[in-house]
MDAnalysis code that builds the backbone (N, CA, C; Angstrom):
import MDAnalysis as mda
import numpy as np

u = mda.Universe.empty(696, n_residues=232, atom_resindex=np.repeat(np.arange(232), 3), trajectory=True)
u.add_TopologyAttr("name", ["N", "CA", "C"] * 232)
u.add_TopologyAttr("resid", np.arange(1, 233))
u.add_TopologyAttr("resname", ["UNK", "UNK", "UNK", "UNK", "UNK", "UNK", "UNK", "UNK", "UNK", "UNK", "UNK", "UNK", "UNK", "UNK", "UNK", "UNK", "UNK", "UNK", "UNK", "UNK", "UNK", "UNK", "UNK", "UNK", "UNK", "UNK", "UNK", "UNK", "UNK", "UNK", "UNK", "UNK", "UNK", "UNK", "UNK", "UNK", "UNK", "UNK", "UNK", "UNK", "UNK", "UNK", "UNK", "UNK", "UNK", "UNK", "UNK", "UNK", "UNK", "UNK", "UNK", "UNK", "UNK", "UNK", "UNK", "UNK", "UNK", "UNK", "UNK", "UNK", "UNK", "UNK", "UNK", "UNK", "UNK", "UNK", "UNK", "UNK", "UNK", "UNK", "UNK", "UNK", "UNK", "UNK", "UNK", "UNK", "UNK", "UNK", "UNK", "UNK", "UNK", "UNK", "UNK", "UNK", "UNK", "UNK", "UNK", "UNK", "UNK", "UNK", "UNK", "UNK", "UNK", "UNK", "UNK", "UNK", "UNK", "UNK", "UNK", "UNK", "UNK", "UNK", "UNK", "UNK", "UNK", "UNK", "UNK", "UNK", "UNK", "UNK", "UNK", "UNK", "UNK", "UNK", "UNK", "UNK", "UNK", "UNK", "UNK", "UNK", "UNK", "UNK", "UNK", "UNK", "UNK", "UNK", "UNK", "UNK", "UNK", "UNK", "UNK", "UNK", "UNK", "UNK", "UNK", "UNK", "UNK", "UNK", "UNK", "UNK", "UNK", "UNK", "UNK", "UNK", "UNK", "UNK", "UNK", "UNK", "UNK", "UNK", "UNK", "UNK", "UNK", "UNK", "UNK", "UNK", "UNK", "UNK", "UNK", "UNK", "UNK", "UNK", "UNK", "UNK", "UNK", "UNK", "UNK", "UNK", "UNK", "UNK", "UNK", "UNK", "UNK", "UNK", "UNK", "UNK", "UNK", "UNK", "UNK", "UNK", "UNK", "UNK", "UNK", "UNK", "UNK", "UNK", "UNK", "UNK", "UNK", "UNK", "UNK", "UNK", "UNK", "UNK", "UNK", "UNK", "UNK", "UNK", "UNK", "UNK", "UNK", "UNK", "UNK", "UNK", "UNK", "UNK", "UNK", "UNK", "UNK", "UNK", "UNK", "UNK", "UNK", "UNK", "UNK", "UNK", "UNK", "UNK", "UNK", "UNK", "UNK", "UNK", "UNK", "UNK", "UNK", "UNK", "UNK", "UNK", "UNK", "UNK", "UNK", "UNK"])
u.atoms.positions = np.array([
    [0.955, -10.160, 16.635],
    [-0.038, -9.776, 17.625],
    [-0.075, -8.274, 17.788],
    [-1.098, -7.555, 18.083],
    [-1.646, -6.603, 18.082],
    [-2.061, -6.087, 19.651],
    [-0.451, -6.490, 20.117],
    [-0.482, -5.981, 21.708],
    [-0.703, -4.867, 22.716],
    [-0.861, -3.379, 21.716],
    [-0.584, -2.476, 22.555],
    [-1.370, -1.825, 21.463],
    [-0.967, -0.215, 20.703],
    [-0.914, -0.234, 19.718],
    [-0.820, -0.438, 18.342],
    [-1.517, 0.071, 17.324],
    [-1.387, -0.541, 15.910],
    [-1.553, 0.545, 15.095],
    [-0.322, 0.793, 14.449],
    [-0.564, 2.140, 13.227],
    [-1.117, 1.327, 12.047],
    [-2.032, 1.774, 11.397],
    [-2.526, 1.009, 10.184],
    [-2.632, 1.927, 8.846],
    [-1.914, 1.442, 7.406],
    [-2.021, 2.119, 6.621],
    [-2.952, 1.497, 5.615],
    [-3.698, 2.509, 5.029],
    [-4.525, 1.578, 4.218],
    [-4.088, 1.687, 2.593],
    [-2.716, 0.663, 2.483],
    [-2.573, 0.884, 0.999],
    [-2.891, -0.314, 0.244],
    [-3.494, -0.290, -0.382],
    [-4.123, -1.154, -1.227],
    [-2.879, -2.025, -2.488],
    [-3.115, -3.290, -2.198],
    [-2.084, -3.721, -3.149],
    [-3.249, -4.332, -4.411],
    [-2.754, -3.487, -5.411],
    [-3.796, -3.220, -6.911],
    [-3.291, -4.511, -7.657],
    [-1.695, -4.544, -7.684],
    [-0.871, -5.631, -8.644],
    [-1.145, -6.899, -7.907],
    [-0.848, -7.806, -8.600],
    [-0.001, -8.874, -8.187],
    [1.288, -8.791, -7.983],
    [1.527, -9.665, -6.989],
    [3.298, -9.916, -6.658],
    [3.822, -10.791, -7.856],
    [4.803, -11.099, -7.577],
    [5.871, -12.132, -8.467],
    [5.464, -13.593, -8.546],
    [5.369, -14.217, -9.805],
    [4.915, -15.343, -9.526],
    [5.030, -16.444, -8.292],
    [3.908, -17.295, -7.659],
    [4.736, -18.095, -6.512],
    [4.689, -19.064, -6.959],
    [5.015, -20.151, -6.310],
    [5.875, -21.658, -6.793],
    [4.585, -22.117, -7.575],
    [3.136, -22.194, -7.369],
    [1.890, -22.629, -7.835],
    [1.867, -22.031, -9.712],
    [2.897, -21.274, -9.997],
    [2.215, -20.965, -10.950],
    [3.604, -20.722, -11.785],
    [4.725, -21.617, -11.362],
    [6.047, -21.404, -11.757],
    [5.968, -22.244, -13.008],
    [5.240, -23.088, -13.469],
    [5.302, -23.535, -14.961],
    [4.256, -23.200, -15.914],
    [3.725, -21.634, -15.533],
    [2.958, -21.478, -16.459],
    [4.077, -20.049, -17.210],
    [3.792, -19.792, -18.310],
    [4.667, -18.957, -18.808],
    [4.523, -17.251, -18.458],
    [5.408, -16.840, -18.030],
    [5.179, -15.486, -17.318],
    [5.352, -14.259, -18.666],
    [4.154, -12.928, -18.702],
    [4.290, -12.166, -18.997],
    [5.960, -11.384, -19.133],
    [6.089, -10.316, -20.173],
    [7.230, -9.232, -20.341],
    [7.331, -8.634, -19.032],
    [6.005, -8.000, -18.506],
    [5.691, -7.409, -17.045],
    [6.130, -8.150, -16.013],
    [5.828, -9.353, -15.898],
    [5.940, -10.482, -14.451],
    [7.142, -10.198, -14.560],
    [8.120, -10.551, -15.686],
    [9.770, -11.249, -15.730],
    [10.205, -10.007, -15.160],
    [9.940, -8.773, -15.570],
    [11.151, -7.522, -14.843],
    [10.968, -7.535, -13.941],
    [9.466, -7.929, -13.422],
    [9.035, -7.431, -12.091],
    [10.545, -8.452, -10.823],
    [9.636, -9.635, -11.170],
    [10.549, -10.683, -10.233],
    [12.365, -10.240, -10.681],
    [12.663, -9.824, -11.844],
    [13.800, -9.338, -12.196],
    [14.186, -8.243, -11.264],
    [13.599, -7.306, -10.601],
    [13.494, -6.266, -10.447],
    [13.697, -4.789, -11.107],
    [13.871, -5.430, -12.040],
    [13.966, -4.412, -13.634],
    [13.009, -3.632, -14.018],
    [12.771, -2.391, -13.012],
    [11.754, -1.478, -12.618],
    [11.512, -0.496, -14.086],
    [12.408, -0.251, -14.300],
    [13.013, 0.627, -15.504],
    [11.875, -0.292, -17.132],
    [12.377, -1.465, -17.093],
    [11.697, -2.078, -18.398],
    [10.260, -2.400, -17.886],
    [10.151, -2.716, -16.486],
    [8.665, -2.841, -16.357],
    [8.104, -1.623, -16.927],
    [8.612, -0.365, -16.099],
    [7.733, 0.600, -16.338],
    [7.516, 0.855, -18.319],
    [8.175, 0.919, -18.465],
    [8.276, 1.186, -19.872],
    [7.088, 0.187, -21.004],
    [7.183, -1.135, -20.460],
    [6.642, -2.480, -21.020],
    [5.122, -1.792, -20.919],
    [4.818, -0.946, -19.753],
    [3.761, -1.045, -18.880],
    [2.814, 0.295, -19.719],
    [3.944, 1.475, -20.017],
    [3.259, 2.459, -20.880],
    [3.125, 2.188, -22.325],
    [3.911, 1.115, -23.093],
    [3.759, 0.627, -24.196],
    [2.098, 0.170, -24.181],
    [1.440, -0.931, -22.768],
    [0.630, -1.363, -22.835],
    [-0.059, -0.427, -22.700],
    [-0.305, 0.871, -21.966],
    [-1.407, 1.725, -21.467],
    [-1.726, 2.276, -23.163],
    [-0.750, 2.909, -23.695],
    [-0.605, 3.256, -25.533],
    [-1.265, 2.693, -26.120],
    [-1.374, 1.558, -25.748],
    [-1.710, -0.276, -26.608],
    [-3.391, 0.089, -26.476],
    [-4.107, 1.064, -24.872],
    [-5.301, 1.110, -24.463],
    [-5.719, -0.003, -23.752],
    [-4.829, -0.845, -23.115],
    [-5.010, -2.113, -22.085],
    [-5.360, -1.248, -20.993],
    [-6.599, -1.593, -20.405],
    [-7.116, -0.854, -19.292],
    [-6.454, -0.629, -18.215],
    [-6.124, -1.556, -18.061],
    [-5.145, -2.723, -16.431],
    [-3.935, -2.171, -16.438],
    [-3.319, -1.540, -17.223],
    [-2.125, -1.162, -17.969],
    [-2.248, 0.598, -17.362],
    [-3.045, 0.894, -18.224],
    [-3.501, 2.985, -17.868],
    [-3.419, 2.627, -16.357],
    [-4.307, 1.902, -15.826],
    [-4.467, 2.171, -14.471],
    [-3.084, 2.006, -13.680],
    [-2.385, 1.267, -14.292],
    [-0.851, 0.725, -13.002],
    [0.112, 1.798, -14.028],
    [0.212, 2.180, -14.524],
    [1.353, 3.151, -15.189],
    [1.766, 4.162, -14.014],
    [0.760, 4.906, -13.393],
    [0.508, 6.526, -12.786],
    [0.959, 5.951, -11.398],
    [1.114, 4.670, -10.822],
    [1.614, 4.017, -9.845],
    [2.972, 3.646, -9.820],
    [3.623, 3.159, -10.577],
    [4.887, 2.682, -10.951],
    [5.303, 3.897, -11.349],
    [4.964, 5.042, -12.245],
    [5.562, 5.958, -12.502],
    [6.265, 6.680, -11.086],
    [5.366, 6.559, -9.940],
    [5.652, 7.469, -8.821],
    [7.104, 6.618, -8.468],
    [6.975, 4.868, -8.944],
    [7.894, 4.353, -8.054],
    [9.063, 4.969, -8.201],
    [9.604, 5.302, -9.806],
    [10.558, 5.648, -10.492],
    [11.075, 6.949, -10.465],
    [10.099, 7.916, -9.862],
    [9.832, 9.541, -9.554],
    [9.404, 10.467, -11.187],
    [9.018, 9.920, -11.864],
    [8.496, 10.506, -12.679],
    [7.088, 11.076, -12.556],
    [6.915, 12.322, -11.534],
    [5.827, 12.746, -11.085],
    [5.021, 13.171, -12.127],
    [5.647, 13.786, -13.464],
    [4.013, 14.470, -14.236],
    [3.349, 13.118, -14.660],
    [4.067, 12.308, -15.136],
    [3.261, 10.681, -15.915],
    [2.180, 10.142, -14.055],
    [2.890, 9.828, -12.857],
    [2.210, 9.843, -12.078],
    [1.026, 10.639, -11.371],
    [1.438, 11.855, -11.345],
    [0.133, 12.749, -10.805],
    [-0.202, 13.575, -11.839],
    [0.225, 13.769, -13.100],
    [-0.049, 14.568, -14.248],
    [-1.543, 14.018, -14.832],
    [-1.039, 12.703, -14.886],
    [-2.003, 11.944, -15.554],
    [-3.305, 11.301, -14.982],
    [-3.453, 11.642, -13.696],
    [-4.919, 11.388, -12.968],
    [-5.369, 12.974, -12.556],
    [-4.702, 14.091, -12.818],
    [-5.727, 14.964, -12.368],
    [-6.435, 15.750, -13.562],
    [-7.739, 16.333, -13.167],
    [-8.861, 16.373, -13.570],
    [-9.454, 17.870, -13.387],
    [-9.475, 18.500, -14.176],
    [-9.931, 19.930, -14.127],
    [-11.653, 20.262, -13.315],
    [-11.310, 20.602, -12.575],
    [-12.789, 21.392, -11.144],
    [-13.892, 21.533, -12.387],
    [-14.914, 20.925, -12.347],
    [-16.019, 21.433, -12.973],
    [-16.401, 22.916, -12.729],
    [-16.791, 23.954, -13.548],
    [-16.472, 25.369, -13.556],
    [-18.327, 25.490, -12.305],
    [-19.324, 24.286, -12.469],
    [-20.595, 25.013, -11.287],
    [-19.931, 24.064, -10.253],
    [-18.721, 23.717, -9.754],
    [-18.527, 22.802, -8.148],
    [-18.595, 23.839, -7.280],
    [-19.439, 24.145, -6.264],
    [-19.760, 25.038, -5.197],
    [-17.719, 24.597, -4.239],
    [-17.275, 25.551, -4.042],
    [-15.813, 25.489, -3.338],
    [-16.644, 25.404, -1.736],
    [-15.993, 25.289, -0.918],
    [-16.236, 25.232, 0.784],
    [-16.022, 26.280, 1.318],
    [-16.599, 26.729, 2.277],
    [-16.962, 27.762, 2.558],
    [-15.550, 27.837, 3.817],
    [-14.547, 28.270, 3.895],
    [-13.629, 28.392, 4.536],
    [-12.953, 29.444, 5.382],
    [-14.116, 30.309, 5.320],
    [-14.188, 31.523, 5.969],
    [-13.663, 31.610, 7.637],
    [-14.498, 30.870, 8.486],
    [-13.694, 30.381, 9.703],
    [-12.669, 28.846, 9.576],
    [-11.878, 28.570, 8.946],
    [-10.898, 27.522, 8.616],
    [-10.043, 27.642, 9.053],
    [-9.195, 27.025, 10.159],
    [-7.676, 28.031, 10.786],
    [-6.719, 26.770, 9.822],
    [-5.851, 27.021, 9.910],
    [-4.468, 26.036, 9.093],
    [-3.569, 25.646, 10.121],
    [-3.451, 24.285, 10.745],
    [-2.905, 23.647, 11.673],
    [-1.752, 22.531, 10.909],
    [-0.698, 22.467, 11.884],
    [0.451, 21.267, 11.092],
    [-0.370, 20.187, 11.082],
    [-0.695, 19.171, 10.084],
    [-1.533, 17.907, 9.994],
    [-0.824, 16.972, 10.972],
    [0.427, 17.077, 11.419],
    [1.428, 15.883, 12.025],
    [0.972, 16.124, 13.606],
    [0.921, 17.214, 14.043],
    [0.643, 17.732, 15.370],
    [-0.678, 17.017, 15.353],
    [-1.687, 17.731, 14.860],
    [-3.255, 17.154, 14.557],
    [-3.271, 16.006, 14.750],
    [-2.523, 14.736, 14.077],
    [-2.766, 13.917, 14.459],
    [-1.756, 12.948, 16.070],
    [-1.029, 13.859, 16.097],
    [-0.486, 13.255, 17.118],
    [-0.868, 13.524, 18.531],
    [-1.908, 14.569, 17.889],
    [-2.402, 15.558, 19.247],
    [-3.917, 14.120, 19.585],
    [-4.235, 13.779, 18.419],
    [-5.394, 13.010, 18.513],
    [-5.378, 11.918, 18.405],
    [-4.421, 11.140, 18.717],
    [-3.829, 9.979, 19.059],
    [-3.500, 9.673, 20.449],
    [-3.277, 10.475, 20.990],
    [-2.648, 10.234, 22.716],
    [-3.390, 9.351, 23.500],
    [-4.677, 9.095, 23.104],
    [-5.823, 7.935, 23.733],
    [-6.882, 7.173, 23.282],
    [-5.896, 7.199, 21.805],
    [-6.297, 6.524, 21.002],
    [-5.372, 5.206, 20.467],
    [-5.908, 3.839, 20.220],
    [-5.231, 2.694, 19.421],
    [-4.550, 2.448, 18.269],
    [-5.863, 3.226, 17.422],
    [-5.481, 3.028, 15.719],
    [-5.345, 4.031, 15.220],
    [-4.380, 4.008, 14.413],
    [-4.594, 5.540, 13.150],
    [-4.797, 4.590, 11.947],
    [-5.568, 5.213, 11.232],
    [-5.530, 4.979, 9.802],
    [-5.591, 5.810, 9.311],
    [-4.325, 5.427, 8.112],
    [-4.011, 6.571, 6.801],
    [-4.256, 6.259, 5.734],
    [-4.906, 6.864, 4.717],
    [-5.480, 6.831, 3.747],
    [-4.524, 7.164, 2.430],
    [-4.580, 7.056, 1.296],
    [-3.242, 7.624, 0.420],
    [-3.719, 7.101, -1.035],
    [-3.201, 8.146, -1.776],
    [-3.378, 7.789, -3.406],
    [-1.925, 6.864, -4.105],
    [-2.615, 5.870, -4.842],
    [-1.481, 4.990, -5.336],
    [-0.569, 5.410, -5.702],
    [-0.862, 6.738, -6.598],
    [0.511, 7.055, -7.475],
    [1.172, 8.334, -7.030],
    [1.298, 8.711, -5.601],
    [1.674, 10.094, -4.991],
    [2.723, 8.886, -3.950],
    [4.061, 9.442, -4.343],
    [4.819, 8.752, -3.547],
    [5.048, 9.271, -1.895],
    [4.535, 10.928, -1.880],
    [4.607, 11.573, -0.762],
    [3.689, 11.585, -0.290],
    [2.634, 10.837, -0.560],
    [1.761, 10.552, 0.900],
    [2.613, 9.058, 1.675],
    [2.852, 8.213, 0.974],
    [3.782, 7.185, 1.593],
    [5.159, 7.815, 2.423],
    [5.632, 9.324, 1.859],
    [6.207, 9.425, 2.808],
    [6.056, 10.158, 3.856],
    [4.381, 11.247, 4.042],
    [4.001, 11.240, 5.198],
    [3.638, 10.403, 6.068],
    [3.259, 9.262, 5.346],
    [3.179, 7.990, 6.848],
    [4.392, 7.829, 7.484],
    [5.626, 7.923, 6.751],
    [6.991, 7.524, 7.520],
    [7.012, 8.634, 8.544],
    [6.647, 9.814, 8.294],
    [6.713, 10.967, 9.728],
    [5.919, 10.884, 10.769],
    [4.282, 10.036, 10.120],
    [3.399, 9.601, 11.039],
    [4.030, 8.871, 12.232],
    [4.533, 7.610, 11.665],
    [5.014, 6.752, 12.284],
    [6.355, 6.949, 13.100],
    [7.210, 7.813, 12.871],
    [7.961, 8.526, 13.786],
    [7.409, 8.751, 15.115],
    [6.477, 10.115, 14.354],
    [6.351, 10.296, 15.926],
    [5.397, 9.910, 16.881],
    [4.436, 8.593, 16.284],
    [3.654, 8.108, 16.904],
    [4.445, 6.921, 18.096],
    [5.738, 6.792, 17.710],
    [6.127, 5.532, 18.078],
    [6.872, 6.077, 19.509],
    [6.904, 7.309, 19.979],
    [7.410, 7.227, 21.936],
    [5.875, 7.319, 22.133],
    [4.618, 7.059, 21.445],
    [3.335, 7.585, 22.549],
    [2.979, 6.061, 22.585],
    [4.043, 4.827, 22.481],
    [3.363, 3.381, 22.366],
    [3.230, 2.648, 21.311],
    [2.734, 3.309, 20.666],
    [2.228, 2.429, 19.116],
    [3.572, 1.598, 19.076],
    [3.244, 0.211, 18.244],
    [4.026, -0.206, 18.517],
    [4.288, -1.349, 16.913],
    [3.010, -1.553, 16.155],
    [2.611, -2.455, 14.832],
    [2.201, -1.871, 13.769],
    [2.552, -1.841, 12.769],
    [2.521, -1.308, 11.205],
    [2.111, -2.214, 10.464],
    [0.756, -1.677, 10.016],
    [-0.124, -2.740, 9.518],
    [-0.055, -1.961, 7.949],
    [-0.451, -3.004, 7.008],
    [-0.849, -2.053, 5.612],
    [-1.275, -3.688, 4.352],
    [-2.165, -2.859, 3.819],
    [-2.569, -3.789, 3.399],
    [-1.666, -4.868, 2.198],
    [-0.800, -3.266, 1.649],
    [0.027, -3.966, 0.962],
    [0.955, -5.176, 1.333],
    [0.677, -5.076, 2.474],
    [2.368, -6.433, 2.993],
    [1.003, -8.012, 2.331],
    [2.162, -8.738, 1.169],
    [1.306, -9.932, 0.781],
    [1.623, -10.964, 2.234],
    [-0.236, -11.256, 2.091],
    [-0.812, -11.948, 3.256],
    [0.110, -13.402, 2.846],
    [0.411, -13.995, 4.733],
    [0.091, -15.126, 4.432],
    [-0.621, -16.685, 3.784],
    [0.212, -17.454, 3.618],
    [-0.429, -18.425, 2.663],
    [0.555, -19.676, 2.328],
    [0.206, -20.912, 2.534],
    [0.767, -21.951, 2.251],
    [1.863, -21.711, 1.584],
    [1.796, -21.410, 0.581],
    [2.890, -20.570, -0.648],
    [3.456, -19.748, -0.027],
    [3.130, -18.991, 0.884],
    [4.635, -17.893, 1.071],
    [4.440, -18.099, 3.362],
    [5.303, -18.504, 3.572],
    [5.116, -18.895, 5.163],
    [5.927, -17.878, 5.856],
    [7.527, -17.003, 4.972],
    [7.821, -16.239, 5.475],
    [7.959, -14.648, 4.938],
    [7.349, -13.893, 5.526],
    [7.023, -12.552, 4.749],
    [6.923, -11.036, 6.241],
    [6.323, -10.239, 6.090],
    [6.599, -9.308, 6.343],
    [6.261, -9.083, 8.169],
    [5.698, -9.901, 8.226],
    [5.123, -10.322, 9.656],
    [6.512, -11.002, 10.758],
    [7.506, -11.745, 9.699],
    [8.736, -11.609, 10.453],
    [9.989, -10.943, 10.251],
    [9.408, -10.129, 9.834],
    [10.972, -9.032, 9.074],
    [11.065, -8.114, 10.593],
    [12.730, -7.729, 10.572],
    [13.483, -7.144, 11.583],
    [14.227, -6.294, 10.983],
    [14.540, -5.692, 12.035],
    [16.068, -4.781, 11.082],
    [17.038, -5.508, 10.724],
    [17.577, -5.019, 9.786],
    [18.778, -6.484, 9.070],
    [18.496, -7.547, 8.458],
    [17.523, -7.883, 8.526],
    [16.762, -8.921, 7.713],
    [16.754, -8.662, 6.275],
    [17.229, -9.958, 5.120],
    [16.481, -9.519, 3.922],
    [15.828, -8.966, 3.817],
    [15.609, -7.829, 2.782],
    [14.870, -7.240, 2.186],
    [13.992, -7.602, 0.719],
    [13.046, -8.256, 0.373],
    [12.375, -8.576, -0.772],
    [11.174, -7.519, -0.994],
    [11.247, -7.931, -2.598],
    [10.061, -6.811, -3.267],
    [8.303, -7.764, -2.651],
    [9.100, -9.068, -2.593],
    [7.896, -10.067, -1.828],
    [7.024, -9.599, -1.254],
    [7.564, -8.670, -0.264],
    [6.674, -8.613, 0.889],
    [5.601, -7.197, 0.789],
    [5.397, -7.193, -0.561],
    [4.228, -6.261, -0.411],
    [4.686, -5.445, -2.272],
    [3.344, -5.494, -3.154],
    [3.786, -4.931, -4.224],
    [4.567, -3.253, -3.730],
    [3.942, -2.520, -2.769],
    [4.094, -1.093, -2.929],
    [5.655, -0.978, -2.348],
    [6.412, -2.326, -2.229],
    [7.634, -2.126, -1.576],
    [8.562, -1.571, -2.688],
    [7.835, -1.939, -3.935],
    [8.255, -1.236, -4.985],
    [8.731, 0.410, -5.391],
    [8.315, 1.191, -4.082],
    [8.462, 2.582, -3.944],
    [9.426, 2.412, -3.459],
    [10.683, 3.536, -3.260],
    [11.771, 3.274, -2.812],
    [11.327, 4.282, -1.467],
    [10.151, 5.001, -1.428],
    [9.842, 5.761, -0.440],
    [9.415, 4.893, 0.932],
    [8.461, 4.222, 0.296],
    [7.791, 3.003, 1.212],
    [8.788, 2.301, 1.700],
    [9.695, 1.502, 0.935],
    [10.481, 0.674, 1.083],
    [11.266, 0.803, 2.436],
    [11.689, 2.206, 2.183],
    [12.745, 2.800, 3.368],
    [11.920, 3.575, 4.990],
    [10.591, 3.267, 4.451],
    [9.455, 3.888, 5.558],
    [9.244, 2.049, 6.312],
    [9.076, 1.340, 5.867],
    [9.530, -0.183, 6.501],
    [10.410, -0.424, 6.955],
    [11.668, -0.402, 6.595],
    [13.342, -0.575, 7.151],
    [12.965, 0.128, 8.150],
    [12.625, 1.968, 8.183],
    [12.786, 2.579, 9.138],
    [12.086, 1.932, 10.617],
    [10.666, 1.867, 9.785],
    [9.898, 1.279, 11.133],
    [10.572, -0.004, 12.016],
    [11.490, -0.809, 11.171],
    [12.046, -1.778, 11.838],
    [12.535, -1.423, 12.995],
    [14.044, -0.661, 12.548],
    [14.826, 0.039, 13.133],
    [14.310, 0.418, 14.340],
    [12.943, 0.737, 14.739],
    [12.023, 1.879, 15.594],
    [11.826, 0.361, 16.228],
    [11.437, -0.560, 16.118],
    [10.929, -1.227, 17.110],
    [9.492, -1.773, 16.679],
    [8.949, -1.252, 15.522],
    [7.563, -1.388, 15.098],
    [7.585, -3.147, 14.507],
    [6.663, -3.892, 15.211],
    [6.558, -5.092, 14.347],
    [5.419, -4.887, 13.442],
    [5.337, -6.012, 12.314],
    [4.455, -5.810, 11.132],
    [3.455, -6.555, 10.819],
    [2.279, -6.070, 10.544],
    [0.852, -6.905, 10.223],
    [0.545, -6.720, 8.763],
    [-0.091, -8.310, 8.689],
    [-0.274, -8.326, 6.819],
    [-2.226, -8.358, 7.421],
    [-3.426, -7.988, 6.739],
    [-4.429, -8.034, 7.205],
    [-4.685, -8.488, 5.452],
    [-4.550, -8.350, 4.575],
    [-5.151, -8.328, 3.506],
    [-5.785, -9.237, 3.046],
    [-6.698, -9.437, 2.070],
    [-8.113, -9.955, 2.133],
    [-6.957, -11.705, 1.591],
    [-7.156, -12.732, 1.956],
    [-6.580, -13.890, 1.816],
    [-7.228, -15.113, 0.032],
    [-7.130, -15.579, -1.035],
    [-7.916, -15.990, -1.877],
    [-8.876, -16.697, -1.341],
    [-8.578, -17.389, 0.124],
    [-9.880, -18.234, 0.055],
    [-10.915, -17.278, 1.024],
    [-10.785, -16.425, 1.221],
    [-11.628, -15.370, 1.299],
    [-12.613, -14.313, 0.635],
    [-12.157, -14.470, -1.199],
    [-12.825, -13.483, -1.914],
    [-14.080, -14.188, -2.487],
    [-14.731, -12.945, -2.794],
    [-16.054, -13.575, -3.501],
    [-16.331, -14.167, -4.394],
    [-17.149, -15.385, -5.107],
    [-17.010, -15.652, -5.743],
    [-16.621, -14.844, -7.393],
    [-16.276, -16.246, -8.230],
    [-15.762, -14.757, -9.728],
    [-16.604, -14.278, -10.036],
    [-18.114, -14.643, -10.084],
    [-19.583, -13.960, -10.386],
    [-19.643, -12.685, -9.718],
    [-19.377, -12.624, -8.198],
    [-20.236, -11.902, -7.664],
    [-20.071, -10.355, -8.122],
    [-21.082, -9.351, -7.780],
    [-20.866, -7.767, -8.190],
    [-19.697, -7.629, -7.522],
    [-19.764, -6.260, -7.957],
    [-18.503, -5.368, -7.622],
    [-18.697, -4.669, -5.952],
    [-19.707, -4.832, -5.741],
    [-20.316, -4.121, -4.311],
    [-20.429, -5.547, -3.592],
    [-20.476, -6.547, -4.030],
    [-20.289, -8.043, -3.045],
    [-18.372, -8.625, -2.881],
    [-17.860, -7.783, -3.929],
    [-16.456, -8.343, -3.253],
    [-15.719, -7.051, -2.684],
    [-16.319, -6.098, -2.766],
    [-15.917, -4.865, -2.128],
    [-16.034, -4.805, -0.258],
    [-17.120, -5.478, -0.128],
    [-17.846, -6.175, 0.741],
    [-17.438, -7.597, 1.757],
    [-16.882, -8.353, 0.736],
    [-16.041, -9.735, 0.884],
    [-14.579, -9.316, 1.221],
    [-14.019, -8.172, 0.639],
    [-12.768, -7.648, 1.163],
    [-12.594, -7.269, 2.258],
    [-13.443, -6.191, 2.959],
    [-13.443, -5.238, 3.859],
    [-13.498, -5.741, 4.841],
    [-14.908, -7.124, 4.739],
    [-15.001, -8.140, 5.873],
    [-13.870, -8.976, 6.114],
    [-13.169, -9.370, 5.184],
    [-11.943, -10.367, 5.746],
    [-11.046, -9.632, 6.360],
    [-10.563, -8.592, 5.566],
    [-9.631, -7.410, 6.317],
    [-9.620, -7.391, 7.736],
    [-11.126, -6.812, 7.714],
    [-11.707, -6.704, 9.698],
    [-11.470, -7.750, 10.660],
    [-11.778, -8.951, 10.112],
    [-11.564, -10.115, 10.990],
    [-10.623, -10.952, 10.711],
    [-9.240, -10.420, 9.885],
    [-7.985, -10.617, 10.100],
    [-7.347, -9.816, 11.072],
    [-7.578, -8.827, 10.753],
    [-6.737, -7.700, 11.843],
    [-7.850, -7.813, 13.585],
    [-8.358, -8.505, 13.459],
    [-9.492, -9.500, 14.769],
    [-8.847, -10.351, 15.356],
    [-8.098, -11.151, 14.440],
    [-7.548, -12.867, 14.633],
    [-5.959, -12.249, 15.257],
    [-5.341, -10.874, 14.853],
    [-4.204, -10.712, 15.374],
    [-4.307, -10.172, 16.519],
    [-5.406, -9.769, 17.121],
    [-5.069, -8.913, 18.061],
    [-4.778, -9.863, 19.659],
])
């Protein structure tokens, strides 16, 4: 429940998790087995063999997992993109330079929600949310939402929605727990008192397999909204 406050991060879980019991006799990928293994090291590796290979699905999750491991040039080396030489720059002439943490804590005081925004494969924006969430947590806030925590579902009944401090720890409860940054930005929030919301879009929620790319973009955003509706 969504009693008081709610810090909300918006990280997108891109992967799949570890196989669940529904799909335990079908034969699992090189990728699946380390994963559920937790054999981060051969995933990653399995994973740039495939990107090499030119598996699309593959390029795209490399620059993510790379961050998990801290291999920053393969992670942020490999998505940035040289300024087109006519991009007009911003005109920054009156621009003052303020701490972003103040900024937002300054603009929070009568406010409910924050949402933070973040690139998959930059492990230090995951760990500016952990400072977010510091010091948001004496002004009230009180729930740590993110999209990554895997939603409830027949198949998985206990997950991140009842985790405490001291509680097992599983890679279960959300692919990006896979960061060791994130990972320890959850524990922490425990520790703090923060309980946890899964909002993420549920299967019997997505659009059909036909539909465009702008109808399940659409089908996501809406379930999201009126999950994080149903908790409050």
């Amino acid at each position: 429940m969504l009693t008081r406050r709610s810090l909300g991060l918006s990280m997108a879980a891109t992967a799949a998790l570890a196989a669940s019991s529904a799909r335990s006799q079908e034969r699992l990928t090189a990728e699946e087995q380390f994963r559920i293994e937790g054999r981060y090291l051969p995933q990653y590796l399995e994973l740039k063999a495939q990107a090499a290979a030119g598996d699309e699905s593959a390029m795209a999750l490399a620059p993510q997992f790379a961050a998990f491991l801290g291999d920053e040039e393969t992670a942020i080396g490999s998505q940035e993109r040289e300024r087109p030489a006519d991009l007009a720059l911003p005109d920054l002439i009156r621009a003052e330079s303020r701490n972003a943490l103040d900024v937002i804590v300054d603009a929070a005081a009568d406010r409910q929600v924050v949402i933070l925004n973040e690139a998959h494969n930059i492990s230090g924006h995951r760990g500016f949310a952990a400072c977010v969430m510091r010091a948001l947590r004496p002004l009230g806030f009180d729930t740590f939402a993110a999209e990554t925590f895997t939603p409830r579902s027949p198949a998985f009944r206990s997950g991140v929605w009842t985790y405490r401090e001291g509680a097992p720890f599983r890679q279960a409860l959300g692919y990006y727990i896979a960061d060791p940054v994130f990972a320890e930005t959850v524990r922490e929030a425990a520790s703090l008192g923060y309980v946890f919301a899964d909002y993420e879009q549920r299967d019997d929620q997505s659009a059909p397999a036909d539909a465009s790319g702008e109808a399940r973009v659409v089908a996501r955003e809406t379930a999201q909204a009126t999950n994080l509706i149903e908790m409050c």
